[in-house]
C-alpha positions in Angstrom: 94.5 -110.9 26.0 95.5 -111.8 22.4 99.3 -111.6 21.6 100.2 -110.7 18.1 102.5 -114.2 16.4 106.3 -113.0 16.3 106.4 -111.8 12.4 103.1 -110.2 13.2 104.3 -108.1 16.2 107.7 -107.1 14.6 105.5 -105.9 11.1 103.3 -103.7 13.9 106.3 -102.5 15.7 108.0 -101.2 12.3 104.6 -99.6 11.1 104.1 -98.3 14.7 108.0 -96.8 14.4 107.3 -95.2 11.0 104.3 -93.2 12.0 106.2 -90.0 12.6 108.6 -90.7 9.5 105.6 -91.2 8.1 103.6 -88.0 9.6 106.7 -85.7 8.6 106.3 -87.0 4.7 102.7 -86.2 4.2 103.4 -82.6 5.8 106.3 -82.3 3.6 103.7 -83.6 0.5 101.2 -81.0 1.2 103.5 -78.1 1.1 105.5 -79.3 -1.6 102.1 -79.1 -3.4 100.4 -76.4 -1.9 103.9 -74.7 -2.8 104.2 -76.0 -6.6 100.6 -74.9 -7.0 101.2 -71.1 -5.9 104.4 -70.8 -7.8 102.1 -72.3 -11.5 98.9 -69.9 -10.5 101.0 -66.7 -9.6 104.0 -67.3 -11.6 103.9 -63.7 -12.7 103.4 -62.4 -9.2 106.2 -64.6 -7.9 108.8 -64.0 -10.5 108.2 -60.4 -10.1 108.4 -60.5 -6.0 112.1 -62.8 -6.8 113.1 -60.1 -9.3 114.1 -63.1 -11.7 113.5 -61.6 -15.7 113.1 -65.1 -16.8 109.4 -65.3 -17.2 109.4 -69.5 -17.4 111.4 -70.7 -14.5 108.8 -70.0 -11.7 106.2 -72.0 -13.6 108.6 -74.7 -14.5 109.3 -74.7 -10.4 106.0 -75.1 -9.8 105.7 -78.2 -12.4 108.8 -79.7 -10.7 107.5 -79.5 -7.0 104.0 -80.6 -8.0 106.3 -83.8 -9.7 108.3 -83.6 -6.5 105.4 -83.8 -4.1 103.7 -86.9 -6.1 107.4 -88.6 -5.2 106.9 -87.6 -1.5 103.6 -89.1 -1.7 104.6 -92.4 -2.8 107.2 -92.6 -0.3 104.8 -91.5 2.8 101.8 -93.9 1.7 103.8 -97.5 1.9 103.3 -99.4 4.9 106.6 -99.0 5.4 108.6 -96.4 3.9 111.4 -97.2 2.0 115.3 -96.6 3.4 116.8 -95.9 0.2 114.0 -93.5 -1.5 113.8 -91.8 2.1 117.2 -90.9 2.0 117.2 -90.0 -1.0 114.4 -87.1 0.0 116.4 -85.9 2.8 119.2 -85.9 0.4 117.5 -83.8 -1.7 116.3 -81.3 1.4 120.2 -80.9 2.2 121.1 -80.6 -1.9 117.8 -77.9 -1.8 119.2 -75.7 1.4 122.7 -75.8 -0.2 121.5 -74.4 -3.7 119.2 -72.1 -2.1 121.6 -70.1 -0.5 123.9 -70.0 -3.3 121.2 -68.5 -5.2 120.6 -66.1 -2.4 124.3 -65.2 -2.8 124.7 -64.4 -6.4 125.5 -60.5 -7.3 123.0 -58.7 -8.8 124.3 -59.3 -12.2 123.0 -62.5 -12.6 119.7 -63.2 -13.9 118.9 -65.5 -11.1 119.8 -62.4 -8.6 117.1 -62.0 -6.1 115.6 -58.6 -4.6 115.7 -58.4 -1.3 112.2 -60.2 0.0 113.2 -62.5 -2.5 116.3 -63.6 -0.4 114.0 -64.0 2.3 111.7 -65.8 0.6 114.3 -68.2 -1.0 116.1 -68.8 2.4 112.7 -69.4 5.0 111.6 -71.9 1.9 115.2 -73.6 2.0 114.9 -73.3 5.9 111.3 -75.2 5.9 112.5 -77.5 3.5 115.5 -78.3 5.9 113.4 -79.3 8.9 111.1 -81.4 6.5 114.8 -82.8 5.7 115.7 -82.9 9.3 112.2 -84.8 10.9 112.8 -87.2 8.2 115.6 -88.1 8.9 114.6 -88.7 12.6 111.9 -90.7 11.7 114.0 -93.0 9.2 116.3 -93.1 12.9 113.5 -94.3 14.8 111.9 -96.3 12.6 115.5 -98.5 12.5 116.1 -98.3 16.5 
């Protein structure tokens, strides 16, 4: 049986420890995506659904997670993620849940006032985004142990 030199074997171990980190970045990139791309392609449908009467800010959502999602695919494709931009993306999942429910909690004067389904859209979407937050920052744990 070949054994790996010491530098070699520690290098394995790391990759090895960042697979689920790893795993949970690329799910996070597809939805992110798969997300940006439904919010650009039924930006009426959506902004109607949210009850929003500001006809741009769905599409401009859409342009931000597709951005957003090229960011997370950066981060999930190095051999060995990167603390600092990982933390920054779970950073951004806790900053994410935090505004969404304040959104969900404006009164209905506001222009950014939801309907109903809309508050339930917002909050599952913050809520997904959370666990995306949460595995990450699991997988940033056990890539370190």
């Amino acid at each position: 049986m070949t054994t790996l030199p010491t530098t070699q074997q520690t290098r394995h171990n790391t990759q090895h420890k960042a697979t689920f980190l790893k795993t949970s970045l690329y799910a996070d990139t597809i939805f992110t995506a798969v997300s940006g791309l439904g919010l650009i392609v039924f930006n009426t449908s959506v902004t109607n659904f949210l009850g929003w009467s500001i006809p741009w800010l769905v599409p401009t959502l859409g342009i931000v997670f597709l951005l957003y999602a090229l960011y997370l695919y950066s981060a999930a494709s190095a051999t060995t993620p990167n603390t600092f931009i990982v933390k920054t993306i779970i950073a951004v999942a806790v900053v994410w849940l935090i505004e969404s429910y304040i959104v969900i909690m404006l009164p209905a004067s506001n222009p950014l006032a939801l309907t109903t389904s809309g508050k339930w859209a917002v909050g599952i979407f913050a809520d997904i985004g959370f666990i995306f937050g949460l595995t990450q920052f699991l997988g940033l744990r056990r890539m370190k142990a």
